[in-house]
Structures are given as C-alpha cells and as structure tokens.
C-alpha positions in Angstrom: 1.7 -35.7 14.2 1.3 -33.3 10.8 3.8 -33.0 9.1 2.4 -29.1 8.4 3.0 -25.8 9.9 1.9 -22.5 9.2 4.8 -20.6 7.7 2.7 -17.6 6.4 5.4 -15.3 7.5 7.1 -16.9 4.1 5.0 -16.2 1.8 4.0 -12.3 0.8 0.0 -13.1 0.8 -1.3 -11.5 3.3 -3.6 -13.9 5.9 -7.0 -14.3 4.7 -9.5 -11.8 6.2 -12.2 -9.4 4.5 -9.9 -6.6 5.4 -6.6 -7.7 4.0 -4.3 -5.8 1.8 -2.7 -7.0 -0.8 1.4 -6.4 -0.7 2.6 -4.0 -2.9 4.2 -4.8 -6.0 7.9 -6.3 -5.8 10.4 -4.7 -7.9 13.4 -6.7 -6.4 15.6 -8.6 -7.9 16.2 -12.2 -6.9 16.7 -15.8 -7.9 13.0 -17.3 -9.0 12.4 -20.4 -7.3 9.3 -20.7 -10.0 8.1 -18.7 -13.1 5.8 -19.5 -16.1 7.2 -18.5 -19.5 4.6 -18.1 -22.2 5.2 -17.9 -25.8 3.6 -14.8 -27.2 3.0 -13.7 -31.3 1.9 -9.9 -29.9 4.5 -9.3 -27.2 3.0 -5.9 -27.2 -0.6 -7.3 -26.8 0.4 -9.8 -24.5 2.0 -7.3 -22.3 -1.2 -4.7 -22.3 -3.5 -7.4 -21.4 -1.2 -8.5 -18.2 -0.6 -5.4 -16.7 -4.0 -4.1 -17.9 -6.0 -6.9 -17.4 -4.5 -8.9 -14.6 -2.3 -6.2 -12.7 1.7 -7.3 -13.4 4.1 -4.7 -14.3 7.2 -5.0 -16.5 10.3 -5.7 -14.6 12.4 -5.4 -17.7 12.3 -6.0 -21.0 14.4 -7.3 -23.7 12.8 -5.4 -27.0 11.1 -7.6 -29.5 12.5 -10.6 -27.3 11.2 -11.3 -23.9 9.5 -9.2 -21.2 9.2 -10.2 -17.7 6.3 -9.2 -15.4 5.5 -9.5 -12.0 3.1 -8.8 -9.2 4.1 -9.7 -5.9 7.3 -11.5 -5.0 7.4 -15.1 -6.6 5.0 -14.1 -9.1 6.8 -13.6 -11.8 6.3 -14.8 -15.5 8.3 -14.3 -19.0 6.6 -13.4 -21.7 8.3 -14.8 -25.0 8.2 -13.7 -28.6 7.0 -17.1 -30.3 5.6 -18.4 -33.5 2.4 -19.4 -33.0 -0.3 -19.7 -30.2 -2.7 -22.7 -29.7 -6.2 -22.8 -30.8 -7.3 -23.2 -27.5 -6.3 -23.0 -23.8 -4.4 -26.2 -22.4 -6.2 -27.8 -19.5 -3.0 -27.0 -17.7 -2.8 -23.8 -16.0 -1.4 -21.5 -13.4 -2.3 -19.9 -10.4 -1.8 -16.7 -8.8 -2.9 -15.6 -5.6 -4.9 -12.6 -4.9 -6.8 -11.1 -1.9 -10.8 -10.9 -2.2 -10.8 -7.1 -2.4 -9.1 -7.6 -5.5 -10.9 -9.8 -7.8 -13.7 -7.9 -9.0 -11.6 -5.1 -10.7 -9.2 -7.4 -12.0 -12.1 -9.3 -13.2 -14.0 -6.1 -15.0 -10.3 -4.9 -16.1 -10.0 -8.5 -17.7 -13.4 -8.7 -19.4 -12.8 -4.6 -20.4 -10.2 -5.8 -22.4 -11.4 -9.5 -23.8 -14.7 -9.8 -22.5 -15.1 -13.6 -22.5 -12.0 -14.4 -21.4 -13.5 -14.7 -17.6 -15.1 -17.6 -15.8 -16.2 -17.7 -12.8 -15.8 -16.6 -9.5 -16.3 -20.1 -8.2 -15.9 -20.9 -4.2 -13.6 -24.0 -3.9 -14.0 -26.8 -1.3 -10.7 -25.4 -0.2 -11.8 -21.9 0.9 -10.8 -20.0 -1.8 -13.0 -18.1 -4.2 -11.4 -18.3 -8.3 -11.7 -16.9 -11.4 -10.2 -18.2 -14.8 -8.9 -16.4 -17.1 -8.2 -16.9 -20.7 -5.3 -14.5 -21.9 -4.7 -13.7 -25.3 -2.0 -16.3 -25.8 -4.4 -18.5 -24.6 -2.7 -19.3 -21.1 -5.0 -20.4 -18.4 -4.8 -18.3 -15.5 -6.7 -18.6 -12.4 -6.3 -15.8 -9.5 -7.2 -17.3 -6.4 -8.1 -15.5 -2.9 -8.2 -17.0 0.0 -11.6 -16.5 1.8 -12.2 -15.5 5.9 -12.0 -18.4 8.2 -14.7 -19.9 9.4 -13.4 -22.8 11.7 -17.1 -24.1 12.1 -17.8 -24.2 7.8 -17.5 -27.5 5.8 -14.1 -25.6 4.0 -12.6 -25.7 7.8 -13.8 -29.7 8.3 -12.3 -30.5 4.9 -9.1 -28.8 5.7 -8.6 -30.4 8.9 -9.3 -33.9 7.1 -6.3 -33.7 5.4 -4.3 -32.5 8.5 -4.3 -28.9 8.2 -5.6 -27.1 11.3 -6.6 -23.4 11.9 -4.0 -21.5 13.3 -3.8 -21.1 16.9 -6.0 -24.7 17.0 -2.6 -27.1 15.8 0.2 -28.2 17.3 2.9 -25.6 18.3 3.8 -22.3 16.2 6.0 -22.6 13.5 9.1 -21.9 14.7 8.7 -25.0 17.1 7.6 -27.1 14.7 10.1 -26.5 12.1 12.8 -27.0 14.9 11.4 -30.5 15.6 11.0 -31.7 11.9 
C-alpha cells in the first residue's frame, strides 16, 4: 500500500486541466507554514518586477524595510532591504505553481521587463511544463503548471513508478485513506 493520497482539496491549485482557473489572489492573513525571504538593494525595483513581472501583489509593507508579496495562499515571499546581491543566481531556487493559461503572459510580462531573465518553457518528466526566471536580485524562480492528464503518456507511467496513481485509479479517496494512516 502507498503511503500517498490525493489531498488536492488542500492545496489552492486548481486540478490540472486545459481549462483551469487559477484562484484568485489571497489577501488573508495567516500563519505561513513556508515563505522565501530575499535580500533586495532596490526594494522598489524588486517590488515592480514581482508584481509586474511575475504577478504577486503587496500584502504590506514596512517602508524602506521589508515588503511582503503574495499570490495565492502559501505563496508568499519577503522582500528584504539588503546590502548587496550576488553576481549570479544560486543553483538553489524556488518554485511556484501556476496554471498553463498562465505562463505565457507571465513569461512576456517577465521578459517585458528584463528580457533575458526567462528560460524555458521546458516539459518535465513529471508533467509539468516550467519556466525559470532570473529576478533582479538574482533569485531563481521557476513557475510550474501542471499539465492535463494523460493516464496512457510516459509522465503517467513515471508517476505511477513511484506510487502515485491517477485519481479515481488508487486506492480509496482521501478521506479514507487519511483515516487508515
């Protein structure tokens, strides 16, 4: 038995389909299980090219200090006045999800802005399809979307390698399973 369920009623990204909607931006307030803080020198620069370029909004900001943006609920990153920036992006990054209908304005928005700071869309073995993006404090940012499933495509055999099955194809719904484990 799997020790994995779908819980997608968890999470605010909407199931994968070429007709899904991203949620609307989340302006509540709550305790962040995660967040990326970034150090900025151009708060103001930094700012323009997230909302902008990548599609957060400012939740609040403390003035010359710290602002924090957000997207979608538990996407949520603090942008921090700092003293200098690296050269070049780490190899470490994060990720943030997206839906397909989504990428390609981000994308042009992104490139409008800083036009080589895109690479990609690249499909994954996992079934997404991502883009990377360089921002100006030279964090590495890849939006991800999850891609239609196709329960007869190589993505859909690699998947189930690991364990993870379509839905409706595994063991059980979720609320059964997570009573068992």
């Amino acid at each position: 038995m799997s020790d994995y369920y779908n819980a997608f009623e968890m999470s605010p990204v909407p199931a994968p389909g070429p007709d899904a909607v991203p949620p609307e931006p989340f302006r509540g307030i709550y305790g962040m299980p995660a967040f990326v803080t970034i150090p900025t020198t151009d708060l103001a620069e930094s700012v323009d090219f997230w909302t902008r370029g990548l599609g957060f909004f400012e939740l609040f900001t403390i003035p010359g200090t710290l602002v924090h943006l957000r997207r979608w609920a538990f996407q949520d990153v603090l942008l921090v006045a700092g003293t200098d920036v690296p050269e070049r992006a780490p190899a470490i990054g994060v990720s943030f999800a997206c839906v397909l209908g989504q990428l390609d304005g981000l994308v042009d928005a992104c490139r409008a802005l800083r036009p080589d700071s895109v690479t990609g869309p690249r499909d994954t073995p996992w079934n997404t399809r991502d883009v990377e993006v360089i921002t100006p404090e030279k964090a590495r940012i890849v939006l991800t979307a999850a891609k239609p499933f196709d329960p007869d495509s190589q993505e859909a055999r690699n998947l189930e390698a690991i364990g993870i099955t379509a839905p409706g194809t595994g063991e059980g719904d979720n609320e059964d399973r997570a009573r068992r484990h």
